[in-house]
C-alpha positions as CSV (number, residue, x, y, z in Angstrom):
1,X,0.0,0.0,0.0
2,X,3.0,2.5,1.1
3,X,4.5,1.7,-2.3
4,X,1.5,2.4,-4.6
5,X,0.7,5.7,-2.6
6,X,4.4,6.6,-3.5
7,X,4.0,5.4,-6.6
8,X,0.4,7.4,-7.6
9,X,2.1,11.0,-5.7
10,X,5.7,10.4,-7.8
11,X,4.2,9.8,-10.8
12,X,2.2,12.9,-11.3
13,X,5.7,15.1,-11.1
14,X,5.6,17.3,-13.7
15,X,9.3,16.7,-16.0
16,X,11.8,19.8,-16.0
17,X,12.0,21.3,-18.8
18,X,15.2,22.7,-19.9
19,X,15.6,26.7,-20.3
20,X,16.7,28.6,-23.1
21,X,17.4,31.9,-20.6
22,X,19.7,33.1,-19.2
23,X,20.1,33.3,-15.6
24,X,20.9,36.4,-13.5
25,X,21.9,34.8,-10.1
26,X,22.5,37.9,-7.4
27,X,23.8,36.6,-3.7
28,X,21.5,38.0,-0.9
29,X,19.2,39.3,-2.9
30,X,17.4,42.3,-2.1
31,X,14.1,44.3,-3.3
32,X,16.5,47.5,-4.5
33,X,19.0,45.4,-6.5
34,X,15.7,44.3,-9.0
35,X,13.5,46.5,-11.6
36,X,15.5,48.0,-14.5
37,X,14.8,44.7,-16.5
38,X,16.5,42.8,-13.8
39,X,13.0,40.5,-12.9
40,X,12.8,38.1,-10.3
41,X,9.9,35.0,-11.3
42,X,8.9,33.1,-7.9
43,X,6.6,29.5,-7.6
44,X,4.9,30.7,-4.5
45,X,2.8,27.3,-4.1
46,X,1.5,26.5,-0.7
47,X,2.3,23.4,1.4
48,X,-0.9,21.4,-0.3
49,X,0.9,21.3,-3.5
50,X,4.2,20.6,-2.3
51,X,2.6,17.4,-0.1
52,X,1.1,16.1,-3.2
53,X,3.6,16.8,-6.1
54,X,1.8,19.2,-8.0
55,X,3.8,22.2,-7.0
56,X,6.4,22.0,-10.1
57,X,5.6,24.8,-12.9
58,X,7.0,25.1,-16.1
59,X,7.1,28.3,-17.9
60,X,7.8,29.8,-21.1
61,X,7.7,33.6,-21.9
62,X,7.0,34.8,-25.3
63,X,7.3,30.8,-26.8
64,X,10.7,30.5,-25.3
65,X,11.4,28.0,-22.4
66,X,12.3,29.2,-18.6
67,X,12.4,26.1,-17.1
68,X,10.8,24.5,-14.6
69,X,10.0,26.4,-10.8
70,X,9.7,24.1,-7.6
71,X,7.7,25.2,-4.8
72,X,9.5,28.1,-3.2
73,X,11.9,28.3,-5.9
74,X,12.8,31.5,-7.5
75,X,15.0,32.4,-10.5
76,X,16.2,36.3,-11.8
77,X,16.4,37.1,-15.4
78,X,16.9,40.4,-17.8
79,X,13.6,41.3,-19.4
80,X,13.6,44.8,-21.4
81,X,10.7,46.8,-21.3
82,X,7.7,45.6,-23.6
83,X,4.7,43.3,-23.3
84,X,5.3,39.3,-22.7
85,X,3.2,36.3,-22.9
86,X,3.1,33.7,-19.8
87,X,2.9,30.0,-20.7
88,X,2.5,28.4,-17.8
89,X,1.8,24.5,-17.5
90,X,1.4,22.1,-13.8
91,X,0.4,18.7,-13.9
92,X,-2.6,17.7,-11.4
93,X,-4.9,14.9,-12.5
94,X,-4.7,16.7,-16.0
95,X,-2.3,19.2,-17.1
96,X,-3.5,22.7,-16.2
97,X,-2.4,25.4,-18.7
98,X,-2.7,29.1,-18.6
99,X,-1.5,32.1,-20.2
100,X,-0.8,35.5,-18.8
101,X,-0.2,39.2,-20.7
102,X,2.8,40.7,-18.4
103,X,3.7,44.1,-19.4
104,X,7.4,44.9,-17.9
105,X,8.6,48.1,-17.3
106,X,11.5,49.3,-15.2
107,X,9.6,49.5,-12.3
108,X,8.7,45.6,-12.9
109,X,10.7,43.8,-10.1
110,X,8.9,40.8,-8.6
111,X,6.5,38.1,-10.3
112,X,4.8,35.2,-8.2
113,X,3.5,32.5,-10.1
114,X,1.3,29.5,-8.3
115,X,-0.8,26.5,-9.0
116,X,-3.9,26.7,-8.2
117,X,-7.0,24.3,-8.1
118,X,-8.7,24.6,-11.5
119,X,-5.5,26.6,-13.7
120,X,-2.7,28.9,-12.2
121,X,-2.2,32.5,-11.0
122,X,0.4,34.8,-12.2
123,X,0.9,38.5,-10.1
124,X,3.6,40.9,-10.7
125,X,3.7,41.8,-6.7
126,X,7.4,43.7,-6.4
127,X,7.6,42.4,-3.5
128,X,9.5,39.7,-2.2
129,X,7.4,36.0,-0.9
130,X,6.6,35.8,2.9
131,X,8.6,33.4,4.4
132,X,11.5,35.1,1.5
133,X,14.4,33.2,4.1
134,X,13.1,29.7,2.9
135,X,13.0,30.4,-0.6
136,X,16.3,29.2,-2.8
137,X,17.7,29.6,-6.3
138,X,16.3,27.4,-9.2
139,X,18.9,24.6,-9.5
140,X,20.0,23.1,-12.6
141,X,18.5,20.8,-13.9
């Protein structure tokens, strides 16, 4: 029984995708050091989707591959100023797709992007995630 429940929660993980970005990695990032193009893109899931697998997003902007988010994952990158579309794909029962118009300007600093029960949500906040101390930098994958 243990093994089939692992089985059923591992096997709806979403695969990585690999990104065609480039990466902006800042140490001890702060809200001041982003905006100017420099954006920061954050999975800000909650602890239901982490339990049952379904936190992973992946993401394309403008037809071109980020990658793939885990829950509180977050990764910077250079957008200049103009209007960008959202792909964004997680894998429940079904795979939930969305897409989201982002206009980025240099006052653009902080977006959060999360699964949610019936599709995802995408919010340009500027501000960094609560709990910002347990979030850590995409990793390669």
């Amino acid at each position: 029984m243990l093994i089939a429940s692992f089985a059923l929660l591992t096997s709806c993980a979403l695969k990585p995708i690999p990104s065609q970005m480039e990466y902006q990695k800042i140490e001890n990032v702060e809200l001041d050091q982003l905006g100017n193009g420099k954006i920061m893109i954050y999975n800000g899931s909650n602890v239901f989707h982490k339990a049952d697998n379904t936190e992973r997003l992946n993401i394309h902007i403008n037809d071109k591959a980020l990658g793939q988010l885990r829950g509180s994952e977050y990764v910077i990158i250079n957008l200049t100023d103009g209007d960008y579309k959202f792909d964004v794909l997680h894998l429940d029962l079904v795979n939930m797709r969305s897409s989201h118009d982002v206009t980025v300007n240099s006052q653009t600093k902080v977006i959060m992007i999360r699964p949610n029960i019936t599709s995802n949500k995408l919010e340009v906040t500027n501000e960094l995630p609560e709990k910002w101390e347990k979030f850590k930098y995409v990793e390669p994958r």
